[in-house]
C-alpha positions in Angstrom: -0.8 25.6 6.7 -1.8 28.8 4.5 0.3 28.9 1.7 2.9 26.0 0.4 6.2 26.6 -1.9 7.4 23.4 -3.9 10.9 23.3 -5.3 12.1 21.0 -8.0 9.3 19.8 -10.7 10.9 16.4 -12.4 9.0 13.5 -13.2 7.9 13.2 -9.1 7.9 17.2 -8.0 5.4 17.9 -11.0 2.6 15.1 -10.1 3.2 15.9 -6.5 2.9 19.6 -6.7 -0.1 19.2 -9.2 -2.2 16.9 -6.6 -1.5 20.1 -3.9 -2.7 22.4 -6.4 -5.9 20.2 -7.0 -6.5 20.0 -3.5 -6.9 24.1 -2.9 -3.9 24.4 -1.3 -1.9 27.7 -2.3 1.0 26.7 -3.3 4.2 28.8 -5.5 6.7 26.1 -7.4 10.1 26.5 -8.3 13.0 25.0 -10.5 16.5 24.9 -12.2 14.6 24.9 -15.4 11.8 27.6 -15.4 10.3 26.6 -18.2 8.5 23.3 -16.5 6.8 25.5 -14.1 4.2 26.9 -17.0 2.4 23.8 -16.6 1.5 24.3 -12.9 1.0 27.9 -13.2 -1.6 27.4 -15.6 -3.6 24.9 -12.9 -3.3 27.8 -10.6 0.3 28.1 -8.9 2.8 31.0 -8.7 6.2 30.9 -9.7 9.0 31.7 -7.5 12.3 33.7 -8.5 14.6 31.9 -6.2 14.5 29.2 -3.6 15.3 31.7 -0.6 12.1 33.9 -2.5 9.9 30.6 -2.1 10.9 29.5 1.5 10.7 33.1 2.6 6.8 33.6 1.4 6.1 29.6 2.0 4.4 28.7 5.2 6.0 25.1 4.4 8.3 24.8 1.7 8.9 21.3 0.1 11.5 20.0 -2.2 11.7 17.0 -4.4 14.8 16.9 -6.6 17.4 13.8 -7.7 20.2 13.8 -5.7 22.4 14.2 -2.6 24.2 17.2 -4.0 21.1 18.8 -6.0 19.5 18.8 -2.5 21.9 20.4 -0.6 22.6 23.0 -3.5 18.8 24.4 -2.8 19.3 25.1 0.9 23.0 26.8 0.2 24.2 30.1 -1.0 22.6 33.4 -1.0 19.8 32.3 -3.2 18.4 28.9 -1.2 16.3 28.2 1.0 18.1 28.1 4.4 19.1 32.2 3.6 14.7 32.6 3.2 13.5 30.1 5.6 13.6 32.3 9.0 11.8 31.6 12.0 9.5 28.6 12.9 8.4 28.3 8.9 9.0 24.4 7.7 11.0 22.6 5.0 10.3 19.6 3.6 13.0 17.5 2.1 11.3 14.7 -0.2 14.4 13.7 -2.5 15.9 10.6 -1.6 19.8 11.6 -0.5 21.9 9.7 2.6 21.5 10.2 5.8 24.0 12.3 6.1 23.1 14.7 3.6 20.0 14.9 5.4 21.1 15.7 8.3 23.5 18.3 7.0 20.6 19.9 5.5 18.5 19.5 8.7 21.7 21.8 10.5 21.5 24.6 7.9 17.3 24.6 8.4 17.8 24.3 12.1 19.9 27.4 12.2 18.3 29.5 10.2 15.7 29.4 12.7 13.3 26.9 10.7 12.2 23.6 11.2 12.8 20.5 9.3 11.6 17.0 8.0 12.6 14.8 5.9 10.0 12.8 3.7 11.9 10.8 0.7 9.1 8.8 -0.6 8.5 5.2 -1.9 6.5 5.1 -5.0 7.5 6.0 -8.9 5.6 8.5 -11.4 2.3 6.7 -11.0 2.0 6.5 -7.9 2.6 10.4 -7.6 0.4 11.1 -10.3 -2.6 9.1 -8.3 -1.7 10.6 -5.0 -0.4 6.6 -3.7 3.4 7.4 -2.6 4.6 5.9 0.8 6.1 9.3 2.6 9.0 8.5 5.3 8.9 11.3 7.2 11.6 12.0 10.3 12.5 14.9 12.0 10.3 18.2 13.4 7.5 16.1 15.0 5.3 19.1 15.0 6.0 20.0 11.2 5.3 16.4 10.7 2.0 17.6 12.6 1.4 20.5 10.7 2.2 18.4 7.2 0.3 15.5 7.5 -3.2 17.2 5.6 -0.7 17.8 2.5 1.1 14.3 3.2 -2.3 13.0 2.9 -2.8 14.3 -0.8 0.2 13.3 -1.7 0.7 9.6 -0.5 -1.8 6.7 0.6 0.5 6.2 4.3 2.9 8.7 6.0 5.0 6.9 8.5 6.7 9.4 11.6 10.1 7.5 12.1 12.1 9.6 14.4 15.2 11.4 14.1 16.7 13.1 10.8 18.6 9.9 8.7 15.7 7.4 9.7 13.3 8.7 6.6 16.2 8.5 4.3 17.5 4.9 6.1 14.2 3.6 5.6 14.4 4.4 1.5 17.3 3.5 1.0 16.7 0.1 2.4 13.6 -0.5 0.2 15.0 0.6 -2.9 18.4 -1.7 -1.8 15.6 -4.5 -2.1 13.9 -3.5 -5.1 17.2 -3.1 -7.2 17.8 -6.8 -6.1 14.6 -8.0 -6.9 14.5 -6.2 -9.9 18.2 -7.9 -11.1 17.3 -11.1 -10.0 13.9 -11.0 -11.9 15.9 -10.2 -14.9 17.9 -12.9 -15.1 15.3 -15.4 -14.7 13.2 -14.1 -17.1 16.3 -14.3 -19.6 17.7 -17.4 -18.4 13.4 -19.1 -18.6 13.2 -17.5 -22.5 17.3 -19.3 -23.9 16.0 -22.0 -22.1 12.8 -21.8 -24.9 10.2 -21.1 -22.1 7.7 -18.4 -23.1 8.3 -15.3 -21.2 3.9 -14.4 -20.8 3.8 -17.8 -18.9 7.1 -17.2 -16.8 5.0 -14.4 -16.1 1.8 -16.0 -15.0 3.1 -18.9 -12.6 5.3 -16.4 -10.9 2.8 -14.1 -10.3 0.3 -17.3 -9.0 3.1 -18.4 -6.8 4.5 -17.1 -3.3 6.5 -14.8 -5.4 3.8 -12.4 -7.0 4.1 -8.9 -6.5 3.1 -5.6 -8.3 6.5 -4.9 -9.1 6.9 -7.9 -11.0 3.6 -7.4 -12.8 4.4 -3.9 -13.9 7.6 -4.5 -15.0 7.2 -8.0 -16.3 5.2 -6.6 -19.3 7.9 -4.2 -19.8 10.8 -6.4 -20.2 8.8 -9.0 -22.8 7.4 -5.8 -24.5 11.1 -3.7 -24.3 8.9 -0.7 -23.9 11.2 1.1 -21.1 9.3 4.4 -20.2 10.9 6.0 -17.7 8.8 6.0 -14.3 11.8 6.0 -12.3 14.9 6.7 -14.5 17.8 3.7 -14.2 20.6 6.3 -12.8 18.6 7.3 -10.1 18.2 3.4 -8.8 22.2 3.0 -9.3 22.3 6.2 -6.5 20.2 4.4 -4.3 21.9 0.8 -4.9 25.4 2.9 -4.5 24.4 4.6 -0.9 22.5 1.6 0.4 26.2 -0.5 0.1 27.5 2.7 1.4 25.6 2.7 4.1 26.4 -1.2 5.0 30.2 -0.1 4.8 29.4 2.6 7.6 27.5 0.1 10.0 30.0 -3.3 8.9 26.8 -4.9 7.3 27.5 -7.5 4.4 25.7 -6.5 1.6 27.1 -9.0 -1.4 23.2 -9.4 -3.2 23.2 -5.7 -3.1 26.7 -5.2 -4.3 26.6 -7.7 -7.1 22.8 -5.8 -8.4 24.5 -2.7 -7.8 27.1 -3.8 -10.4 24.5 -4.7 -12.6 23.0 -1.2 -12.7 26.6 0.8 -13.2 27.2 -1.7 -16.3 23.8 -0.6 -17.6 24.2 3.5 -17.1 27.9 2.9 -19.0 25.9 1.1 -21.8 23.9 4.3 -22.5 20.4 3.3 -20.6 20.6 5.8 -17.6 18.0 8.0 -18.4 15.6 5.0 -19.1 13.4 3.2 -16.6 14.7 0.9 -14.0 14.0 -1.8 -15.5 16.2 -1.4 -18.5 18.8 -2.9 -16.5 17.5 -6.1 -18.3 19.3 -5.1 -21.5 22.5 -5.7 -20.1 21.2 -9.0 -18.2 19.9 -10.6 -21.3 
């Protein structure tokens, strides 16, 4: 892999591109807003005009933006990727979209001559700024091959899961349980604290109990403290509650826990808290 392109440079694309750039790998970023590229530029990256312009001078291109519809935008037009991507050269999808988004995207690559995995990850901005992400890679198994030494910079485990819609299946079923989790946490904690418990000590006998987990701890102290940085904004969990119940409508899978957090996280975006961490959802809860 001699040189690497990296499109899309929010919260998770900028931590993710930096650790490549640490690393020694080559690589030339990309995004909507140019401005956010000085950053990496200045650590020793080049900056790309155009998507097309990046996948066309990229040995492996990767992408990492919020959405379904931002992530098929990059590959279309005259400007994207799939126009630049040619023969045998590789694009990474890392954004977490449906599965099929990804496999729409995976056609336009395919054509184009390229080849194509998908790679959403599990993991919010810490773990991308330490290099600790769970990668869920499907597709090309010999781009997943040629990958894996940048995977392994990235992300602390890169599981191959087959086709193109597993990688993307596989997040949106974890992030369908964290949402849940993440609701039903909430609500204890409030109910525990009207009831005149002390939230610290909530806290400390759920996290000595079967129940403990490192989601809990880290956003246990953020709920007592109402300190909502965003690691992983609110609206972006609401996408991934709203295509994981999606996704049980294709395949006639109940999903009424899911449906009822997913609620939860709609009444919270309408409320104003979108752009806040996940875990601000608890505002609405309490």
């Amino acid at each position: 892999m001699k040189s690497i392109g990296f499109l899309g440079l929010g919260i998770m694309g900028k931590a993710m591109a930096a650790n490549l750039i640490k690393a020694g790998f080559d690589v030339t970023v990309w995004n909507r807003n140019a401005a956010k590229c000085a950053e990496l530029v200045a650590l020793g990256a080049r900056q790309g005009a155009t998507p097309k312009d990046v996948a066309a001078h990229c040995d492996i291109t990767f992408a990492m933006v919020s959405d379904p519809e931002a992530a098929l935008a990059l590959c279309q037009g005259p400007d994207g990727v799939a126009a630049g991507i040619g023969t045998g050269r590789g694009y990474v999808d890392m954004s977490t979209v449906d599965d099929i988004t990804s496999k729409t995207i995976a056609g336009l690559i395919t054509q184009a001559g390229g080849r194509f995995l998908e790679a959403p990850v599990s993991g919010t901005k810490k773990p991308a700024e330490d290099g600790t992400l769970i990668i869920l890679a499907a597709g090309d198994p010999s781009l997943y091959d040629d990958v894996k030494p940048a995977f392994e910079v990235m992300g602390k485990m890169s599981p191959y899961l087959g086709d193109v819609g597993q990688g993307a299946n596989m997040k949106l079923v974890v992030n369908m349980m964290m949402g849940g989790m993440l609701s039903i946490f909430s609500e204890g904690l409030s109910l525990g604290q009207k009831a005149g418990l002390d939230g610290q000590q909530i806290l400390d006998i759920v996290d000595a109990g079967a129940m403990s987990n490192p989601m809990f701890k880290g956003k246990g102290a953020m709920l007592l403290n109402e300190n909502y940085t965003t690691s992983f904004p609110l609206k972006h969990m609401q996408k991934d509650m709203r295509l994981a119940v999606a996704l049980g409508d294709q395949l006639d899978q109940p999903l009424p826990t899911a449906a009822i957090a997913n609620e939860a996280f709609k009444q919270a975006i309408k409320a104003g808290f979108g752009e806040e961490d996940m875990a601000a959802v608890y505002k609405v809860i309490k």
